[in-house]
C-alpha positions in Angstrom: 27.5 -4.1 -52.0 28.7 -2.3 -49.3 32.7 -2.8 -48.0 32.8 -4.3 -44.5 34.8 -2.1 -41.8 35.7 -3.3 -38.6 37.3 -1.5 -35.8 37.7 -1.8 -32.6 38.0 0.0 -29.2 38.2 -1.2 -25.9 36.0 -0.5 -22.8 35.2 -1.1 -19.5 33.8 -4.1 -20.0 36.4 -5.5 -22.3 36.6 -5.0 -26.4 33.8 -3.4 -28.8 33.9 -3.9 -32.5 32.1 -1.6 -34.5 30.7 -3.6 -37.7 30.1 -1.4 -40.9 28.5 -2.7 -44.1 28.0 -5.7 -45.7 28.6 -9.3 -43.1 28.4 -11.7 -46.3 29.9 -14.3 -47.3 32.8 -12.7 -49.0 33.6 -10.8 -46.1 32.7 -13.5 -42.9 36.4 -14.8 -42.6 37.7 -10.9 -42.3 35.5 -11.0 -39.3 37.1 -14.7 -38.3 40.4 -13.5 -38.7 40.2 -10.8 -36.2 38.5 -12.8 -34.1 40.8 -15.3 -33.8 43.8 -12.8 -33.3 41.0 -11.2 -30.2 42.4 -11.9 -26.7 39.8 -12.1 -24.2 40.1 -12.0 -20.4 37.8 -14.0 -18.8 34.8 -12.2 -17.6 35.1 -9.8 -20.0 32.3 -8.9 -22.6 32.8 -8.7 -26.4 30.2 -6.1 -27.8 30.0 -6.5 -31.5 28.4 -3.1 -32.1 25.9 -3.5 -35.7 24.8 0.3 -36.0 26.7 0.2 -39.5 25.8 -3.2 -40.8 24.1 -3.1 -44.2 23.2 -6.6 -44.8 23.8 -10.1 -43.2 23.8 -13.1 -45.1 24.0 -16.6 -43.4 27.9 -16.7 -43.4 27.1 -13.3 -41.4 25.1 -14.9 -38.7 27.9 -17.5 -38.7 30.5 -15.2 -38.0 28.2 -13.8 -35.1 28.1 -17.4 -33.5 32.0 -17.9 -34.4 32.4 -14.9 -31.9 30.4 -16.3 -29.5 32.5 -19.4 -29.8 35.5 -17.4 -29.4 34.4 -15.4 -25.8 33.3 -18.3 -24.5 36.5 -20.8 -25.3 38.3 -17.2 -23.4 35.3 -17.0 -20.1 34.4 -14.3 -21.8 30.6 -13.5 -23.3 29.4 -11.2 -26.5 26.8 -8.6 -26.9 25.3 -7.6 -30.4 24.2 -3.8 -29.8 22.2 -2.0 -32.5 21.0 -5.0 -34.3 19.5 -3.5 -37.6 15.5 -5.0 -38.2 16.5 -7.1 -41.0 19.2 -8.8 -39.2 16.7 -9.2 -36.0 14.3 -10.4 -37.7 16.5 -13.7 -38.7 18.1 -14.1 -35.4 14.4 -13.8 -33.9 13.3 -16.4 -36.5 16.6 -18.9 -35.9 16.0 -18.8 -32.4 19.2 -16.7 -32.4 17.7 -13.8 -30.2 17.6 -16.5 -27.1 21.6 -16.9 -27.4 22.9 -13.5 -27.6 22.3 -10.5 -25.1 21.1 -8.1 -27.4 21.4 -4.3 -26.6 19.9 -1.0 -28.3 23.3 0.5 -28.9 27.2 0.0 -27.6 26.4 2.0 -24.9 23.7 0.1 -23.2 26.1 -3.1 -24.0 28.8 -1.9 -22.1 26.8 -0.4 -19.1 24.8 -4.1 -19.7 21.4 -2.7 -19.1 18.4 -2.0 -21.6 18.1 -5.8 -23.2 16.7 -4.9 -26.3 13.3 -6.7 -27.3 13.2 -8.2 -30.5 9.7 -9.3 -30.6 8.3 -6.4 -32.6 
């Protein structure tokens, strides 16, 4: 089991949270919690940056949609950059990969270009 992390920076395009180890169900409402201290402006684009993410349980993936909630209650939209192939591979199979923009890394995210494709 690895500790989740969290932090956060802003750019351009509005905040990015950089989301290390494990999104499980012990750790989900850490994730809900800062969300729901987040203050979006509308137009702005939450990237939830998964470079670090170790494992993602189903309280994970609901977490992820609980963000997407939260942007778009603000006008606001999310972006999961650096999805690892695990975690793909269930938003792929959920249907998930059709509701998030999905980016190779933060970087792409924030310039919004380079859709990632998850079909592989």
């Amino acid at each position: 089991m690895t500790p989740l992390t969290i932090t956060s920076r802003d750019a351009a395009t509005g905040p990015v949270l950089e989301i290390t180890g494990d999104l499980d169900y012990t750790s989900a409402p850490e994730l809900r919690r800062l969300l729901d201290q987040l203050a979006l402006m509308a137009g702005q684009q939450l990237v939830l940056d998964l470079t670090g993410l170790a494992f993602c349980d189903s309280s994970g993936i609901s977490a992820l949609l609980a963000a997407r909630s939260r942007a778009m209650e603000q006008d606001a939209t999310v972006a999961l950059a650096a999805v690892p192939a695990n975690t793909a591979r269930i938003l792929r199979v959920v249907g998930l990969d059709r509701v998030f923009a999905l980016y190779p890394d933060a970087a792409a995210a924030v310039a919004r270009t380079s859709v990632t494709d998850l079909t592989a």
